[in-house]
C-alpha positions in Angstrom: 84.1 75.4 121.3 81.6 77.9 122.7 79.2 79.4 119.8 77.6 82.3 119.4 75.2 84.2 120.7 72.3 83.3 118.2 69.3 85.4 119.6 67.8 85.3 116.6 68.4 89.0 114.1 65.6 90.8 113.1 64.7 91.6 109.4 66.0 95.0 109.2 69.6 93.6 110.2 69.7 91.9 107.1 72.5 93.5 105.1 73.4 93.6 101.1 76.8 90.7 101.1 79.6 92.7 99.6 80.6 92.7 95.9 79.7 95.6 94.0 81.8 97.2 90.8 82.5 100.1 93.6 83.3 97.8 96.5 86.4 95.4 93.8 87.5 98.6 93.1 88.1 100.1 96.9 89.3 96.3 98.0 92.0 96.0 95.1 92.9 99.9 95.8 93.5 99.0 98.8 95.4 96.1 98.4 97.6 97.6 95.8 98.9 100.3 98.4 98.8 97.9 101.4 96.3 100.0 103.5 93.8 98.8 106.3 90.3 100.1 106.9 88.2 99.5 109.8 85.1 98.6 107.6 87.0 95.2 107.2 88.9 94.3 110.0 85.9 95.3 112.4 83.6 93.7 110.5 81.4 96.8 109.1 78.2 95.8 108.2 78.0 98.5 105.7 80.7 97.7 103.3 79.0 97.2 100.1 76.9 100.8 100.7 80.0 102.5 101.8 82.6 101.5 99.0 79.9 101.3 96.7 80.4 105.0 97.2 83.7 105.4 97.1 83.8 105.8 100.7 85.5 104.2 103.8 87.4 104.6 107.1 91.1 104.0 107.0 92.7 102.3 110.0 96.4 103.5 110.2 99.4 102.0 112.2 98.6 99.1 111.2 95.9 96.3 112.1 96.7 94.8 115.9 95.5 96.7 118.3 97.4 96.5 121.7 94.1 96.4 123.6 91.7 93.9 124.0 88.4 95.5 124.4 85.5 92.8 124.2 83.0 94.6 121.8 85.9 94.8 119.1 86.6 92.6 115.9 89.7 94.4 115.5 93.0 92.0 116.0 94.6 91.8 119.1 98.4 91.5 120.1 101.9 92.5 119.7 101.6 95.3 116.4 104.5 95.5 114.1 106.3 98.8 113.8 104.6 101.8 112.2 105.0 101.5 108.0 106.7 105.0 107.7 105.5 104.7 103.8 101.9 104.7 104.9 100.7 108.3 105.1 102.3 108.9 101.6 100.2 105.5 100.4 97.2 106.8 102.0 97.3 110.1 100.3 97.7 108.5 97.2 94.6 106.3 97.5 92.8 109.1 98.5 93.8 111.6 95.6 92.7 108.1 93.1 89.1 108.2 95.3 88.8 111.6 94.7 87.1 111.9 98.3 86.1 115.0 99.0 85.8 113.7 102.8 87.9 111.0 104.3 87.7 109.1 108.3 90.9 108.1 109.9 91.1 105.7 113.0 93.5 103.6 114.8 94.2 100.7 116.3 95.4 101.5 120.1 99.4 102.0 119.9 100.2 101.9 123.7 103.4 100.3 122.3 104.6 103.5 121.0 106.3 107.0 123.0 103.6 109.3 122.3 100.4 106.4 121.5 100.9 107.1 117.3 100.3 110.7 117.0 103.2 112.1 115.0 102.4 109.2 112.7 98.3 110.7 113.0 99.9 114.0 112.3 101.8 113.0 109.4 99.5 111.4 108.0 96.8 114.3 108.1 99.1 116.8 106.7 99.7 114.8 103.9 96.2 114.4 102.8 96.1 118.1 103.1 98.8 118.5 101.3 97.7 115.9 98.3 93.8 116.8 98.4 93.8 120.2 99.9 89.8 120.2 99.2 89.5 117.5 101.1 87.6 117.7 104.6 89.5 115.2 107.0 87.7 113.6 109.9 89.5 111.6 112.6 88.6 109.3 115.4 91.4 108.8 117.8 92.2 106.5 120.8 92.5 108.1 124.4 96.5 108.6 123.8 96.1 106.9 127.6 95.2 111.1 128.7 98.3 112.1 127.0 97.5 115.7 126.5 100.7 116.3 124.2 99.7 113.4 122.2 96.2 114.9 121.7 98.1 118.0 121.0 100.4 116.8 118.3 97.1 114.9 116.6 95.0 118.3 116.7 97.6 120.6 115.7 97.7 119.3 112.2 94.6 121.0 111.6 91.7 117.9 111.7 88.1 119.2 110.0 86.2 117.1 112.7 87.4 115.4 115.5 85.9 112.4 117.1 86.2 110.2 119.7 84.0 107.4 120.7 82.5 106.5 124.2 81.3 103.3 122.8 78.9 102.4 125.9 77.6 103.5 129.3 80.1 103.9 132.0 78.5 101.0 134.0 79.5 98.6 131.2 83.1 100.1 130.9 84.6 97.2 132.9 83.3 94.3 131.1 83.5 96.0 127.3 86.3 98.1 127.8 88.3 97.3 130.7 91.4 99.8 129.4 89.2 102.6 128.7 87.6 105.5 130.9 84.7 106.9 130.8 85.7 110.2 132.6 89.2 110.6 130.4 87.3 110.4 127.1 84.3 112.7 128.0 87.6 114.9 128.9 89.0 114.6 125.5 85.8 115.3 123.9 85.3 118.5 126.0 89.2 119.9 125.1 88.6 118.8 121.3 85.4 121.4 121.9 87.3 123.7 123.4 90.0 124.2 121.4 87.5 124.8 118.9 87.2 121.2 117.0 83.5 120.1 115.7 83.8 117.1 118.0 81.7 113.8 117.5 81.0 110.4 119.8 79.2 107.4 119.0 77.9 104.2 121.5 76.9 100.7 120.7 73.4 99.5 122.2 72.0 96.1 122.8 75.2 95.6 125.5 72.3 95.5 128.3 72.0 99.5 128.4 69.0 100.8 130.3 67.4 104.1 127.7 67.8 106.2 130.5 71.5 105.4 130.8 72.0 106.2 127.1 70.0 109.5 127.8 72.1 110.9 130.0 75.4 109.4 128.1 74.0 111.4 125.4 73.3 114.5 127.8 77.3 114.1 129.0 78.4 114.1 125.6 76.2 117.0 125.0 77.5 119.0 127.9 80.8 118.2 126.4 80.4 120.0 124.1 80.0 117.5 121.1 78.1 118.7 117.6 78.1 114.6 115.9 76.4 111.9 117.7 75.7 108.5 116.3 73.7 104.9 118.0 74.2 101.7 116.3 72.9 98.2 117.4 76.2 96.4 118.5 76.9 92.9 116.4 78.6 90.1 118.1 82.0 89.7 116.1 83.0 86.0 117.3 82.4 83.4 120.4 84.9 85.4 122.0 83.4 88.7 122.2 80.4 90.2 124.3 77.0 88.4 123.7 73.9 90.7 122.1 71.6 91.4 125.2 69.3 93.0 123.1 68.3 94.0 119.1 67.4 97.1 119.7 64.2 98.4 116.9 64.7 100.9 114.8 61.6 103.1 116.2 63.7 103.1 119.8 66.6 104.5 117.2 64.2 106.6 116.3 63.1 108.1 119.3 66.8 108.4 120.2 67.2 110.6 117.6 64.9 112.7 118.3 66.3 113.3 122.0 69.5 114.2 120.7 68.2 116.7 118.4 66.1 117.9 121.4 68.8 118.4 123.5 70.7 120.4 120.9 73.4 118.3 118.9 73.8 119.7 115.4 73.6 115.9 113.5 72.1 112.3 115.1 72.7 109.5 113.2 70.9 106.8 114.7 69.9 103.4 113.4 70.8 99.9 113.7 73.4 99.6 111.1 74.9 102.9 111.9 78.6 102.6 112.5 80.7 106.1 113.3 81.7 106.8 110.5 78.6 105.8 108.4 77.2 109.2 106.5 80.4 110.7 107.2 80.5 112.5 104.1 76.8 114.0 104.4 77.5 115.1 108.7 80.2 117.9 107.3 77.9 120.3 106.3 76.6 120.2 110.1 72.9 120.7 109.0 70.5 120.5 111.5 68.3 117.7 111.0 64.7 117.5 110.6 62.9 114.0 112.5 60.2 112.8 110.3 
């Protein structure tokens, strides 16, 4: 059996091994209403901080994902049909949080008609409709460039809209062979222009060169995103893409500072920075100050 990649982590990748009175009481929430969230089944290394807070990123239509992108602990295969109860479960747990913001993301649905995004829809109005002081945040798939997908998704009224790009373009094909790079700096740009605060977020330590995540960054700029995020990626199993590189957090650092340079609103850049990590404090859209 092949192992690991064990290039040796650095200190400051040392995380906090869930457990918390906040982080029982999310899990059993959770497990009660039969909900996913992304912090578990992709192996978030932030769980304790994030529940701890009350906090997390729900993962609706289930938990198989109907790609197979090599950066990605989520499960793989044939999914089992949407749970039509789910939105109104989901509105539930998040009326019990009390969140005042709230992520939703997906698994890839390239089973279904129109990708998932009358179940996205419902699922956002309902929120609404349970915590109408809510702020909702979503981070969709590619809908495979189905514009009347996207369509469906946006017109139930999203607070931010996301996206990811995950890595460079030159590293689509061995991290995520299904994707493309053009189609989702399209989305991004038509979340923009229809008016969305739109947000992306890479991985690094795939074998990126900093000038290719420069002008990533510059693309997603020029797509008009407000919300970018850089977190070191963390390889899930044997199977997945091997670490290249820990990248330090000064280099996080200085990434940061470009972003802000070239004009997005809010960078959240560090190694244990996930897309949805500080979701809750990125609403306001405050420009940032780099110390």
């Amino acid at each position: 059996m092949p192992k690991l990649n064990y290039l040796k982590k650095p200190e400051w990748l040392k995380i906090k091994i869930p457990g918390g009175e906040g982080y029982r009481e999310v899990k059993k929430l959770l497990k009660d209403h039969k909900l996913h969230t992304v912090c578990e089944e992709a192996l978030c290394p932030n769980m304790e901080e994030c529940w701890g807070r009350k906090t997390a990123t729900f993962m609706i239509l289930g938990d198989t994902c109907t790609r197979n992108c090599r950066f990605c602990g989520v499960k793989k295969g044939v999914p089992h049909p949407p749970d039509p109860h789910e939105p109104d479960e989901l509105a539930e747990v998040v009326r019990e949080l009390n969140l005042r913001h709230v992520v939703l993301t997906s698994v890839d649905r390239d089973d279904l008609p129109d990708g998932g995004a009358s179940f996205w829809a419902e699922s956002i109005r309902k929120i609404h409709e349970t915590m109408p002081d809510c702020t909702i945040e979503v981070l969709i798939p590619d809908f495979q460039g189905d514009w009347k997908a996207l369509d469906i998704v946006l017109n139930a009224n999203p607070h931010i809209a996301g996206h990811n790009l995950e890595t460079i373009p030159s590293l689509y094909p061995s991290a995520r062979s299904k994707g493309n790079y053009k189609l989702s700096l399209s989305i991004l740009k038509y979340m923009s222009e229809k008016g969305f605060r739109t947000k992306t977020g890479i991985m690094l330590g795939l074998g990126e060169k900093p000038e290719e995540v420069r002008q990533l960054m510059r693309d997603a700029y020029n797509a008009g995103v407000k919300i970018f995020t850089l977190g070191q990626y963390l390889q899930p199993t044997s199977k997945h893409l091997e670490v290249k590189e820990y990248v330090s957090p000064e280099e996080f650092r200085e990434y940061k500072r470009f972003g802000l340079f070239l004009g997005f609103d809010y960078v959240e850049s560090g190694p244990l920075v996930r897309s949805s990590y500080h979701a809750d404090e990125q609403t306001p859209m405050i420009k940032q100050d780099v110390s």
